[in-house]
C-alpha atoms as an extended CHARMM CRD file, in Angstrom:
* protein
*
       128  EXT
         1         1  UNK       CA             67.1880000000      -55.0520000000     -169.0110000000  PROA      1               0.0000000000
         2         2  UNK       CA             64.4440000000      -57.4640000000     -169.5290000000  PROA      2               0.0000000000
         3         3  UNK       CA             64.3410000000      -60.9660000000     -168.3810000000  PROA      3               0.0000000000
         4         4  UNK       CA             61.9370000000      -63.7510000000     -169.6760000000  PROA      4               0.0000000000
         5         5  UNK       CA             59.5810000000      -65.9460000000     -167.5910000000  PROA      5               0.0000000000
         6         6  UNK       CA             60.3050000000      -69.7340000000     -167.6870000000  PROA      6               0.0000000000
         7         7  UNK       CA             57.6500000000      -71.9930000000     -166.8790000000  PROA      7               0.0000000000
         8         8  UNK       CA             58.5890000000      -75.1250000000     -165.8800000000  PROA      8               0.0000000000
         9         9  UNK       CA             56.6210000000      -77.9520000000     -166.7680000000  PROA      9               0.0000000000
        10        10  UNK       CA             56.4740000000      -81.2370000000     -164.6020000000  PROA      10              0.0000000000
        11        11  UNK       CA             57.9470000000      -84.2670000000     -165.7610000000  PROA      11              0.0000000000
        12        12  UNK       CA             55.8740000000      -87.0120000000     -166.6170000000  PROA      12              0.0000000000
        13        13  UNK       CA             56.4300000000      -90.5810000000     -166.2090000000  PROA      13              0.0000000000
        14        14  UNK       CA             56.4620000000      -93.3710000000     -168.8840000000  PROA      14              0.0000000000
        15        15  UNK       CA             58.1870000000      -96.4840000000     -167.9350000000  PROA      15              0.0000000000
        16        16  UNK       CA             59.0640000000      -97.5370000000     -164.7590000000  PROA      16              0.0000000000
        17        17  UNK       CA             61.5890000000     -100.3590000000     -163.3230000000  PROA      17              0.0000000000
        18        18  UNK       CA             61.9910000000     -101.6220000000     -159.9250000000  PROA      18              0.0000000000
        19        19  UNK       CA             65.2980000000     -103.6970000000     -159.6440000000  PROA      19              0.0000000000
        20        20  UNK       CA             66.7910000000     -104.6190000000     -156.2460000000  PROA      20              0.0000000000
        21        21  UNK       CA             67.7900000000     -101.5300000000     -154.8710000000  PROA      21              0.0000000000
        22        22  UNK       CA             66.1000000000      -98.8200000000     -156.9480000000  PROA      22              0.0000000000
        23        23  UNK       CA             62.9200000000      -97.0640000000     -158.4480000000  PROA      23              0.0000000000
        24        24  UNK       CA             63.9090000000      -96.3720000000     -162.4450000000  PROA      24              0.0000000000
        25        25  UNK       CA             61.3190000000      -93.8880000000     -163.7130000000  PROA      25              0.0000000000
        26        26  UNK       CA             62.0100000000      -92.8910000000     -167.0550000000  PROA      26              0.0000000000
        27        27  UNK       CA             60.2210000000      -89.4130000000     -167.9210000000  PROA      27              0.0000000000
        28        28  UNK       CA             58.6520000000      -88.3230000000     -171.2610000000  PROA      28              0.0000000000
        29        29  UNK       CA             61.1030000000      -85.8130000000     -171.6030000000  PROA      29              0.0000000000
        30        30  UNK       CA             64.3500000000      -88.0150000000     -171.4940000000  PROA      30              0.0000000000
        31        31  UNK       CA             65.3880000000      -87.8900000000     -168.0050000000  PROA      31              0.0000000000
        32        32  UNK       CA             65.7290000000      -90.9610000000     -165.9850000000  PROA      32              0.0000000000
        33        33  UNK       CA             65.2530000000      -90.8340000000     -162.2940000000  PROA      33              0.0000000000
        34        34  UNK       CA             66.9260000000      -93.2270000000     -159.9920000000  PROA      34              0.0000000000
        35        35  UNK       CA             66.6830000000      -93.6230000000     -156.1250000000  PROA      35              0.0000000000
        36        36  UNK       CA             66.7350000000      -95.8570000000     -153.5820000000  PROA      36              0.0000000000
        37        37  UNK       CA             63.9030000000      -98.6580000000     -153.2820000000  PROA      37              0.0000000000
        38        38  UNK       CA             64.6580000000      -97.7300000000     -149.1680000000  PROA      38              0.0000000000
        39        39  UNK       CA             62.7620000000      -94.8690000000     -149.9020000000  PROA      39              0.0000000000
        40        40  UNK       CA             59.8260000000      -96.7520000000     -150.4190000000  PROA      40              0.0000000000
        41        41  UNK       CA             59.5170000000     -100.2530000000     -147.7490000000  PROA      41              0.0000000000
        42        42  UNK       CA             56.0650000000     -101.0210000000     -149.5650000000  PROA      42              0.0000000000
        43        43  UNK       CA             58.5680000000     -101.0940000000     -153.2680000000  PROA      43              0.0000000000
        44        44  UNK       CA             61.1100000000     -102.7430000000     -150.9760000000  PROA      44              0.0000000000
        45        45  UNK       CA             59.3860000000     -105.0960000000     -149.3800000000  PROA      45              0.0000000000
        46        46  UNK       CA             57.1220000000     -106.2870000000     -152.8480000000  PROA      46              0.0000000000
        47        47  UNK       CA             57.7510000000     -109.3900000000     -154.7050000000  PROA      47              0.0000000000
        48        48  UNK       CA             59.5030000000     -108.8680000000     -158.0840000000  PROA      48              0.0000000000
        49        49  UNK       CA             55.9240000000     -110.0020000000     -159.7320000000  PROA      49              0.0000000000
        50        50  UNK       CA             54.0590000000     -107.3410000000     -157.4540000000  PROA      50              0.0000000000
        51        51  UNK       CA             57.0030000000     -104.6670000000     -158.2140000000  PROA      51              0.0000000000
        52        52  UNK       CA             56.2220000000     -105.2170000000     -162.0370000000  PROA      52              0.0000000000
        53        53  UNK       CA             52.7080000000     -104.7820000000     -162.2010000000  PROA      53              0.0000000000
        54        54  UNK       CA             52.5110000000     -101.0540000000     -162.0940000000  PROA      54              0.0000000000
        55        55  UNK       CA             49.9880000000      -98.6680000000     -163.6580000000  PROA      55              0.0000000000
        56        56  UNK       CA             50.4950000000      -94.1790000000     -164.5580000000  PROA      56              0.0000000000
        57        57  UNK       CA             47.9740000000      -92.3240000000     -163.0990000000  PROA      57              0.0000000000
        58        58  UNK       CA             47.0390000000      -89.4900000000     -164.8340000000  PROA      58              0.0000000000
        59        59  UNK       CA             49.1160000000      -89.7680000000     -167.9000000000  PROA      59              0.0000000000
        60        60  UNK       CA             52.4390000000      -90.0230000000     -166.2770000000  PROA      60              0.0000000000
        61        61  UNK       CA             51.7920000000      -87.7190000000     -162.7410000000  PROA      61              0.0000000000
        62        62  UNK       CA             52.1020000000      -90.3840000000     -160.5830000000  PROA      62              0.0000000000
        63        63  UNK       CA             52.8760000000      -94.5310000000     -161.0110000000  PROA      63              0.0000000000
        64        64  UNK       CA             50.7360000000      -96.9140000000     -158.8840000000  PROA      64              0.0000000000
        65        65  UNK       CA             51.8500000000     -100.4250000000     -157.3490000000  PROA      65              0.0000000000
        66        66  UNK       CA             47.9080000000     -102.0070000000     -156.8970000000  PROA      66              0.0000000000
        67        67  UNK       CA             49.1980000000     -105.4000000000     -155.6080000000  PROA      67              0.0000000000
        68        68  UNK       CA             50.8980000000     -103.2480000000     -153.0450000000  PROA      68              0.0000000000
        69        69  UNK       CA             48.7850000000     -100.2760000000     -152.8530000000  PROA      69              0.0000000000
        70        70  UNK       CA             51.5600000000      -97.9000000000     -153.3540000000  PROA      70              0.0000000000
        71        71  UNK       CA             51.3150000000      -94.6540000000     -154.6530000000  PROA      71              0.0000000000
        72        72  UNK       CA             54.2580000000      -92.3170000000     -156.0820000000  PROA      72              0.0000000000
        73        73  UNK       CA             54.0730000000      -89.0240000000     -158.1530000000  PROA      73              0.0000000000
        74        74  UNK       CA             56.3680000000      -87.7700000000     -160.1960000000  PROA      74              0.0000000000
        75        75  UNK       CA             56.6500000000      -84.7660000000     -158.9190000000  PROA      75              0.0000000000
        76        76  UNK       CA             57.9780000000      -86.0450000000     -155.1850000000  PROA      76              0.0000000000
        77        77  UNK       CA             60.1590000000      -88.0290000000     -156.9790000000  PROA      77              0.0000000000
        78        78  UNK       CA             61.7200000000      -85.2000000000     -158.7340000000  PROA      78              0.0000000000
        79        79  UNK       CA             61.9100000000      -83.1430000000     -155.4660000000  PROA      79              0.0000000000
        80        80  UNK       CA             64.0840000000      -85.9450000000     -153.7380000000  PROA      80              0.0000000000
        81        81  UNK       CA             61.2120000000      -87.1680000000     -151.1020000000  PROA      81              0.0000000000
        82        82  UNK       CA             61.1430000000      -90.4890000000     -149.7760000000  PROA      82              0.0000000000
        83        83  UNK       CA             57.6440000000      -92.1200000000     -148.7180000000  PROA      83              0.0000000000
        84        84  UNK       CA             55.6920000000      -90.3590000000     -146.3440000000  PROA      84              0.0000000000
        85        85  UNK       CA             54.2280000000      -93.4120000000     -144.5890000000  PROA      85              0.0000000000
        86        86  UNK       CA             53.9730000000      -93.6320000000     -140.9100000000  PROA      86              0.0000000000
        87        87  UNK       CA             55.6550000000      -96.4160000000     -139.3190000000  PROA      87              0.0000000000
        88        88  UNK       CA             52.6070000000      -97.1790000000     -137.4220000000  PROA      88              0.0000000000
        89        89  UNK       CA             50.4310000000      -97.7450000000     -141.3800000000  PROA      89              0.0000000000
        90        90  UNK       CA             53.5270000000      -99.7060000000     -142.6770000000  PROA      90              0.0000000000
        91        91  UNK       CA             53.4100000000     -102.0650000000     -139.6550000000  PROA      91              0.0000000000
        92        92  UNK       CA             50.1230000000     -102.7060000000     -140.1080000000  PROA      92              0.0000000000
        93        93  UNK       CA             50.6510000000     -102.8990000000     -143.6530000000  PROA      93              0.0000000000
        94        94  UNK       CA             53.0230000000     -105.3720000000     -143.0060000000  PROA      94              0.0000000000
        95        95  UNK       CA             51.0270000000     -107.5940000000     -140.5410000000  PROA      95              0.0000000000
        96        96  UNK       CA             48.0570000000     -107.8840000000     -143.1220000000  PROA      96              0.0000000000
        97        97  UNK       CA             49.9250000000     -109.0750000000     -145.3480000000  PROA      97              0.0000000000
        98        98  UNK       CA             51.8700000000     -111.9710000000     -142.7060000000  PROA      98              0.0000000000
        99        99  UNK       CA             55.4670000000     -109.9710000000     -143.0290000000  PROA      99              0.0000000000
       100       100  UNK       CA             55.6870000000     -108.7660000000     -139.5510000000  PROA      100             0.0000000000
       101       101  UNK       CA             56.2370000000     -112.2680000000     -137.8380000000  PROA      101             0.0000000000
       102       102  UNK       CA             59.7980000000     -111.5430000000     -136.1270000000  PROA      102             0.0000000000
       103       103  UNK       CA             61.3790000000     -109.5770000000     -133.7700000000  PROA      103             0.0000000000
       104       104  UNK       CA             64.3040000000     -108.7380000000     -136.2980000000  PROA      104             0.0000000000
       105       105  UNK       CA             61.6820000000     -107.6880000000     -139.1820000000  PROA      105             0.0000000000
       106       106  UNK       CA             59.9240000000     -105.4670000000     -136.9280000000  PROA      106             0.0000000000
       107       107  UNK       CA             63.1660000000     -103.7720000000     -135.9090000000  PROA      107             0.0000000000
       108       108  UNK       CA             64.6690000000     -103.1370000000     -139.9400000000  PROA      108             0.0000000000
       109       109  UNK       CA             61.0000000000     -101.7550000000     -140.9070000000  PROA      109             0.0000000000
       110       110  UNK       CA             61.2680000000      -98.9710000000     -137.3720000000  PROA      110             0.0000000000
       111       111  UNK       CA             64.6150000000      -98.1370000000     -138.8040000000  PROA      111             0.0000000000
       112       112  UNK       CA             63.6300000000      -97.7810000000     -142.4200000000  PROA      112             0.0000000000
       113       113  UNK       CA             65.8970000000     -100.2690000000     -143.9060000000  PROA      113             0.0000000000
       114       114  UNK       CA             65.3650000000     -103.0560000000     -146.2400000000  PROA      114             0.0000000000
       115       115  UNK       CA             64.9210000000     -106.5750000000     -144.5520000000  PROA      115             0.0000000000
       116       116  UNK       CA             67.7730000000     -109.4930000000     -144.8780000000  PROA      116             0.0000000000
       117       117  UNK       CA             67.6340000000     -110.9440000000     -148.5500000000  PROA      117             0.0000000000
       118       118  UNK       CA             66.0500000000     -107.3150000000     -149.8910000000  PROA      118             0.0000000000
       119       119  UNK       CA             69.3740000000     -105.3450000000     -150.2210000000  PROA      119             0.0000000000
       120       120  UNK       CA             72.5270000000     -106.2650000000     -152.2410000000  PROA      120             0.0000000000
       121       121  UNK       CA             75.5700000000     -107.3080000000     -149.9540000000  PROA      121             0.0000000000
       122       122  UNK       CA             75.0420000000     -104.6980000000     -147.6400000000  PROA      122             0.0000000000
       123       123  UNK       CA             74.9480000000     -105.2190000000     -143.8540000000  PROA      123             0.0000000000
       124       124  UNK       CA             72.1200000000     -103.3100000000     -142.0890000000  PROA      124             0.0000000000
       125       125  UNK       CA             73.1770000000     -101.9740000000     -138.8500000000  PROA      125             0.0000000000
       126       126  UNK       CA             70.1370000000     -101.2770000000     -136.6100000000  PROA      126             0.0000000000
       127       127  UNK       CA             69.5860000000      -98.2140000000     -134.3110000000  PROA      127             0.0000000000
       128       128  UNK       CA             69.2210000000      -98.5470000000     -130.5300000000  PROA      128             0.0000000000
């Protein structure tokens, strides 16, 4: 019996949309990828004008954010992988930019979760 080799070919992006609680990426070969803005706080915690200045890198491999220096590829998004930041370089992404002023911010970005006002109707419970 024979069998044939499929090569798979990455998707690459060509319009993206950041709404209040997801990352739409629509790919070149008609899929549409949505997940949660959560996975990225940089996305998350962007202004709507910041969130819709956006650039492809490399043809469609990866999208970049450069208001909020944020860069995602294609290929992690298609593999189900939130951001990789540390929570140390998103604090200090945060203070640089005057978001980490209270107690309450600093404990919803150490728990990964979207900050009062950024998520739709949904209570945040914090981890102690």
């Amino acid at each position: 019996m024979s069998s044939s080799v499929i090569e798979a070919r990455p998707g690459l992006a060509q319009n993206v949309a950041v709404t209040k609680d997801a990352l739409v990426v629509d790919l070149t070969d008609g899929r549409t990828l949505t997940v949660p803005l959560a996975w990225y706080p940089r996305l998350a915690y962007g202004t709507p004008a910041q969130r819709s200045k956006w650039r492809l890198i490399g043809r469609g491999v990866g999208i970049h954010w450069p208001d909020l220096d944020e860069d995602i590829s294609v290929e992690g998004l298609l593999a189900g992988q939130p951001s990789g930041e540390s929570q140390t370089s998103l604090q200090k992404w945060l203070k640089s930019r005057g978001l980490l002023a209270s107690n309450a911010l600093r404990r919803s970005v150490s728990n990964r979760t979207v900050p009062a006002g950024k998520h739709k109707g949904r209570a945040t419970r914090s981890r102690r």
